[in-house]
C-alpha positions, -999 to 999 in steps of 0.1 A, spaced: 173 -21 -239 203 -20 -262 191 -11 -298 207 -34 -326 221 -14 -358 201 -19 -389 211 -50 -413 226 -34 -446 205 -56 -473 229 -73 -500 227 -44 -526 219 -54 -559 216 -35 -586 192 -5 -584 159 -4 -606 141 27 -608 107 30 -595 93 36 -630 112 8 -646 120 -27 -636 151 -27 -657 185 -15 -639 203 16 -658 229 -13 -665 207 -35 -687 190 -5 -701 222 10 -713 230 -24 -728 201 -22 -747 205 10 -763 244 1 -769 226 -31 -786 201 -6 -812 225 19 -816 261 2 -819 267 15 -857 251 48 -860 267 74 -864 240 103 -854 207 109 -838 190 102 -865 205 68 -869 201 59 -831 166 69 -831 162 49 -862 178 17 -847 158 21 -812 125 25 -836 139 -12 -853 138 -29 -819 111 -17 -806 92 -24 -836 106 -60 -838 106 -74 -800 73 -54 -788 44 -80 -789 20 -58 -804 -16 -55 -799 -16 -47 -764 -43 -33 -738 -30 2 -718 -54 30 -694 -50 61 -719 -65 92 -702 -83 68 -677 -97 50 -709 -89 19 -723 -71 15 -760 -53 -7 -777 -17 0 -787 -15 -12 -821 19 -6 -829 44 27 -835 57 53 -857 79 76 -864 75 111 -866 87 138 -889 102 152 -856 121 120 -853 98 112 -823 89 72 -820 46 75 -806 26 49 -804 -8 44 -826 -39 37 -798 -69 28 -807 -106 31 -791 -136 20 -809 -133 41 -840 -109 67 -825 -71 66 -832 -41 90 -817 -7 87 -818 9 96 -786 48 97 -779 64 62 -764 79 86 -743 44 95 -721 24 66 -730 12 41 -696 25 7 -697 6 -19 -683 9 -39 -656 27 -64 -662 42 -45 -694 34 -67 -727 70 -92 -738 93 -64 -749 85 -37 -730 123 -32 -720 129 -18 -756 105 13 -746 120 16 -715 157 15 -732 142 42 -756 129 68 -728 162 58 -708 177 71 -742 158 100 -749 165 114 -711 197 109 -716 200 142 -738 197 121 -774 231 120 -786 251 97 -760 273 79 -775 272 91 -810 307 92 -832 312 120 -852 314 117 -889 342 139 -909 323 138 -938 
């Protein structure tokens, strides 16, 4: 019996298993927060903006096995964007970068995934340099 070659799927564009976004529409979203700054600072600062304007805050995520509510972010003196989770009476801030999404991730979730896409990228991507 003659063995037929595999069919070659139509490629698309490759998502990550972590993230249903494509490194193409993720990179457009961190061109989109970070267009005008001119340092990390800045770019954290304008990822920190979206994220804070399109995430629908509150939303339900597993936390250590545990559920807690996400009830929105901050930012850090480290320049480090966390989230603020709260159980019962506890709260804890934990960085965007480790927290667990849901499933399905809450209406802008993309924003956190353009930040950690961002923040693996080695933080100062695309960055001008100021004489000044």
């Amino acid at each position: 019996m003659k063995r037929q070659p595999a069919k070659t799927p139509n490629k698309k564009p490759s998502k990550t298993a972590a993230s249903p976004w494509t490194k193409a529409e993720l990179d457009r979203l961190v061109e989109e927060a970070t267009v005008d700054c001119y340092n990390e600072s800045e770019q954290v600062s304008g990822l920190y903006t979206m994220i804070q304007d399109n995430l629908a805050f509150p939303f339900q995520t597993e936390v250590l096995g545990a559920p807690a509510t996400v009830q929105g972010i901050d930012l850090t003196d480290r320049e480090e964007i966390v989230a603020v989770c709260r159980r019962g009476n506890h709260r804890q801030k934990i960085l965007l970068t480790d927290l667990p999404l849901p499933s399905p991730p809450p209406p802008g979730a993309e924003w956190i995934a353009a930040y950690r896409h961002w923040a693996r990228a080695g933080f100062s991507s695309g960055c001008e340099e100021s004489d000044s």
